[in-house]
C-alpha atoms as an extended CHARMM CRD file, in Angstrom:
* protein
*
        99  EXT
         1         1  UNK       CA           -107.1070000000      126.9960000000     -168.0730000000  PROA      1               0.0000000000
         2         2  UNK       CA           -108.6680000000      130.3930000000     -167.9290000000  PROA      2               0.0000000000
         3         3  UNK       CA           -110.4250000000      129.4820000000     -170.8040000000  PROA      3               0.0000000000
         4         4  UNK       CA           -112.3210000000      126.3890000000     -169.4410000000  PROA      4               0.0000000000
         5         5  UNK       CA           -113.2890000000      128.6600000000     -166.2150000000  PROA      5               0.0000000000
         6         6  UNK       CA           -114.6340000000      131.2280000000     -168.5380000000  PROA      6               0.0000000000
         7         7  UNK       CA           -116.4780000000      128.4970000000     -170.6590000000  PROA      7               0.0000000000
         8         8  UNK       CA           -117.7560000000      126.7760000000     -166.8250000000  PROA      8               0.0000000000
         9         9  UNK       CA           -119.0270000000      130.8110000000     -165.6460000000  PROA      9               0.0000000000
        10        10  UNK       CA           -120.7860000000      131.6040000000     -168.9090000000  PROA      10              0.0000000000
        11        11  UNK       CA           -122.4270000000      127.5990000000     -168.2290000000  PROA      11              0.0000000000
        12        12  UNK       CA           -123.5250000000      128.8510000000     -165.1920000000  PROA      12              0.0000000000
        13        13  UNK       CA           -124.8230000000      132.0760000000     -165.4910000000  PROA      13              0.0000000000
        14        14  UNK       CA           -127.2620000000      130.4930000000     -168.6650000000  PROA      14              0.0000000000
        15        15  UNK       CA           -128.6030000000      127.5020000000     -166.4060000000  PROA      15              0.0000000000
        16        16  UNK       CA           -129.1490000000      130.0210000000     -163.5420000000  PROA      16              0.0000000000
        17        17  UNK       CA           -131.1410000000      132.4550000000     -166.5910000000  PROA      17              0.0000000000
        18        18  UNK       CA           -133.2240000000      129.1640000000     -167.9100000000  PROA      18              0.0000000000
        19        19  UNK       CA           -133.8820000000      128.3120000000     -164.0290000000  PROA      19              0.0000000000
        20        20  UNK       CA           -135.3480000000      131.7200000000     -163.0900000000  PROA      20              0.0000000000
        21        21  UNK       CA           -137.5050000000      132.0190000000     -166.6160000000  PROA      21              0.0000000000
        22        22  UNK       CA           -138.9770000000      128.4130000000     -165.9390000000  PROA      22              0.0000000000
        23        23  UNK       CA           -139.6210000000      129.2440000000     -162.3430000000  PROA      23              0.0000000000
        24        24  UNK       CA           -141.7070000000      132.2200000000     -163.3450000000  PROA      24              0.0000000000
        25        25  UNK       CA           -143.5900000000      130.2890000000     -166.0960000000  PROA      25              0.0000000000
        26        26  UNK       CA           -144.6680000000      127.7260000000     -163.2320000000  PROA      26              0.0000000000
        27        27  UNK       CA           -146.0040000000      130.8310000000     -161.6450000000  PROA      27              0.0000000000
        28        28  UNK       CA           -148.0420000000      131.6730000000     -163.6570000000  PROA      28              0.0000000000
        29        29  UNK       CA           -149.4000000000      128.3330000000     -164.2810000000  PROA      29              0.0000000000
        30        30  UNK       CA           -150.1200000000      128.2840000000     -160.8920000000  PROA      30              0.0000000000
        31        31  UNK       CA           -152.0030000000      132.1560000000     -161.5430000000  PROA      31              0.0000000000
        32        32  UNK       CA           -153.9270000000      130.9810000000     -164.5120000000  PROA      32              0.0000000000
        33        33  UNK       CA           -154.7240000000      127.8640000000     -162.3010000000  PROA      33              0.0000000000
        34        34  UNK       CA           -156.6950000000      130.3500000000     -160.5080000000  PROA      34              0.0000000000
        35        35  UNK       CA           -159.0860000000      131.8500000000     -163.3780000000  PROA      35              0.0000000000
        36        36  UNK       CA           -160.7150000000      130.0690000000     -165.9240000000  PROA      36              0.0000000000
        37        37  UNK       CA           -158.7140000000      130.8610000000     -169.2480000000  PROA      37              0.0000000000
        38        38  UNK       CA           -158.8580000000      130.3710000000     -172.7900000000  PROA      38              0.0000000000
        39        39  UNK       CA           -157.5110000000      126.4340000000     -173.4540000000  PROA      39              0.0000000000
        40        40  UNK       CA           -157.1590000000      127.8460000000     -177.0530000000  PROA      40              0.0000000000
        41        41  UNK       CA           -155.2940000000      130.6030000000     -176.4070000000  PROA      41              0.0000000000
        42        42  UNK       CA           -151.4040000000      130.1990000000     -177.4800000000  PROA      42              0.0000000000
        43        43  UNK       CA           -149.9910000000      131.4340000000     -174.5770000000  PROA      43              0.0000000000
        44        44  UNK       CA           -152.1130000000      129.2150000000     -172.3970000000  PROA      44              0.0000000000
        45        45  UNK       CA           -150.9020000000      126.0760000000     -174.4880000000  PROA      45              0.0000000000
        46        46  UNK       CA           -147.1600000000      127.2340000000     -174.0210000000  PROA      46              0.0000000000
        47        47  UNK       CA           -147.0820000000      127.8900000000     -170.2210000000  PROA      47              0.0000000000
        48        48  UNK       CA           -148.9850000000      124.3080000000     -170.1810000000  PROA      48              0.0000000000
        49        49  UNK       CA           -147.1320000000      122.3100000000     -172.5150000000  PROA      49              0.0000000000
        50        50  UNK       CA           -143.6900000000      123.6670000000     -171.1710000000  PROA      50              0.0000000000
        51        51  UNK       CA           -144.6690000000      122.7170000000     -167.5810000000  PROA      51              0.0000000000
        52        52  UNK       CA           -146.8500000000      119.9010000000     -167.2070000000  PROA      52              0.0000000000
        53        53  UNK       CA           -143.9740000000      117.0010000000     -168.5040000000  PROA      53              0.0000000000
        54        54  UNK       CA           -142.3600000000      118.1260000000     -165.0490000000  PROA      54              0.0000000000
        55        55  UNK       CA           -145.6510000000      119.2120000000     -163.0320000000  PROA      55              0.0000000000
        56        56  UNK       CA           -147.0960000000      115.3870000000     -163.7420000000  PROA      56              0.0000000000
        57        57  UNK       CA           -143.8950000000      113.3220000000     -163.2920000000  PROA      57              0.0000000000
        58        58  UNK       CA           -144.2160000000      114.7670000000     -159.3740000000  PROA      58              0.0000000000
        59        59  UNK       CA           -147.8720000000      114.6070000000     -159.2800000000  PROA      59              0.0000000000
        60        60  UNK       CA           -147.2380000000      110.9850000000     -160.1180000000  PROA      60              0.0000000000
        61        61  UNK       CA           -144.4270000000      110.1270000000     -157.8390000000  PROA      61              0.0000000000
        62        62  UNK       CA           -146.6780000000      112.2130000000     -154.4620000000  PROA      62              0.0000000000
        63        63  UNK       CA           -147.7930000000      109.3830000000     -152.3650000000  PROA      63              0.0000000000
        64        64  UNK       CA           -150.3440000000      111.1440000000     -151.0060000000  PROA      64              0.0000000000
        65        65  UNK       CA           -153.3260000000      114.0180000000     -152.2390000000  PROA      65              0.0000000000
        66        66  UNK       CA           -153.5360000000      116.9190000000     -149.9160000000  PROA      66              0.0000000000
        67        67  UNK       CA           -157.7460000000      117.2210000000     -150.7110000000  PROA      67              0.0000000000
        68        68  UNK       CA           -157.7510000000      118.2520000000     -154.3740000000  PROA      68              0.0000000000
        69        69  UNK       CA           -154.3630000000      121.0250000000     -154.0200000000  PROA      69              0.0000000000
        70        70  UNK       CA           -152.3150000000      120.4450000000     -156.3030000000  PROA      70              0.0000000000
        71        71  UNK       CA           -149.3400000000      121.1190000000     -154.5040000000  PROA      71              0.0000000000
        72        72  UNK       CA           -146.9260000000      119.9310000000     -157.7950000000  PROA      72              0.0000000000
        73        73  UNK       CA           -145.6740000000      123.5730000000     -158.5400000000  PROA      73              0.0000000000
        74        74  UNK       CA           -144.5810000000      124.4400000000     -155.1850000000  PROA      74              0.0000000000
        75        75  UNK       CA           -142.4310000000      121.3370000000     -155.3490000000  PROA      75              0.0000000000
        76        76  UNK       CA           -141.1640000000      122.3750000000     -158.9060000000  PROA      76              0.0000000000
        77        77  UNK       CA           -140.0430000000      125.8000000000     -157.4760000000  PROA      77              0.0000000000
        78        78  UNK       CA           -137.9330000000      124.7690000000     -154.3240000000  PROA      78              0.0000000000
        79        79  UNK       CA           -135.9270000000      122.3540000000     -156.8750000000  PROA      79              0.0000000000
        80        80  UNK       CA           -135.7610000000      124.7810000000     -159.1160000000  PROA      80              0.0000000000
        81        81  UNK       CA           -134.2790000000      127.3070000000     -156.2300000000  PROA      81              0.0000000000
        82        82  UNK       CA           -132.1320000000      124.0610000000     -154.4980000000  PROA      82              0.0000000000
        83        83  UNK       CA           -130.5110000000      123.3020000000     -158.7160000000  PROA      83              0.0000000000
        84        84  UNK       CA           -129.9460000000      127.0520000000     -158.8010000000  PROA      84              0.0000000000
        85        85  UNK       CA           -128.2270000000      127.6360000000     -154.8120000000  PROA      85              0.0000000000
        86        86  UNK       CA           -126.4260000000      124.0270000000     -155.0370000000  PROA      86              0.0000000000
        87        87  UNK       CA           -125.5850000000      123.7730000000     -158.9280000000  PROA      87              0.0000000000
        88        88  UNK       CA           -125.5910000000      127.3550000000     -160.2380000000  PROA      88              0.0000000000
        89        89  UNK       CA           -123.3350000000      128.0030000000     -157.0100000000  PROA      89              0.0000000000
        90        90  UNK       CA           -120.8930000000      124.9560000000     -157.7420000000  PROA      90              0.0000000000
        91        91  UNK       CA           -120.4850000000      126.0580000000     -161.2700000000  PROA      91              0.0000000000
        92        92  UNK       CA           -119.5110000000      129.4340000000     -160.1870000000  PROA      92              0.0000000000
        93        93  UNK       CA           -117.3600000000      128.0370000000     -157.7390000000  PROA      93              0.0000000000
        94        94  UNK       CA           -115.3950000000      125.5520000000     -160.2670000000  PROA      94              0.0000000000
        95        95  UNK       CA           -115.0790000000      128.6540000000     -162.6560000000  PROA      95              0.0000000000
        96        96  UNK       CA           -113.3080000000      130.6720000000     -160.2400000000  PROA      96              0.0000000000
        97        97  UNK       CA           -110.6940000000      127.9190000000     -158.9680000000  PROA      97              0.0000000000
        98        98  UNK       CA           -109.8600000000      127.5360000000     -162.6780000000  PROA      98              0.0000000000
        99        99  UNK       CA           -109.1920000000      131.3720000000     -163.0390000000  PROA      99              0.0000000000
């Protein structure tokens, strides 16, 4: 059973790795939201085509606009930091009962 513990920590510590990474990429969306970048410039496209699918399914689902803030990222991060304390944790958790 070890085995399946080890295989359930390594899980864990990857989502919790792909969790922080995306978090900072919707940072600096949010920073290059700020400044008028290059559209054409590749690093631009990635940090925008990586985040908006998520950024515009909760800009959709907001039932109300807070006066032209986009307020979508801020969202974005406290799931991101709720998926990593609640799911990150019970990974860890599971692993260590099967150890």
């Amino acid at each position: 059973m070890f085995v399946l513990g080890n295989f359930l920590k390594a899980v864990a510590i990857v989502l919790d790795y792909i969790l922080s990474i995306f978090m900072w990429i919707i940072i600096a969306r949010a920073v290059l939201s700020w400044v008028n970048p290059d559209p054409y410039n590749n690093i631009v496209r990635f940090i925008h085509n990586t985040t908006e699918p998520l950024l515009y399914q909760i800009r959709r689902r907001m039932p109300f606009d807070f006066g032209g803030i986009d307020i979508s990222p801020i969202i974005a991060m406290l799931g991101i930091i709720f998926l990593q304390n609640f799911l990150v944790g019970t990974l860890h958790k599971v692993a260590l009962s099967f150890m």
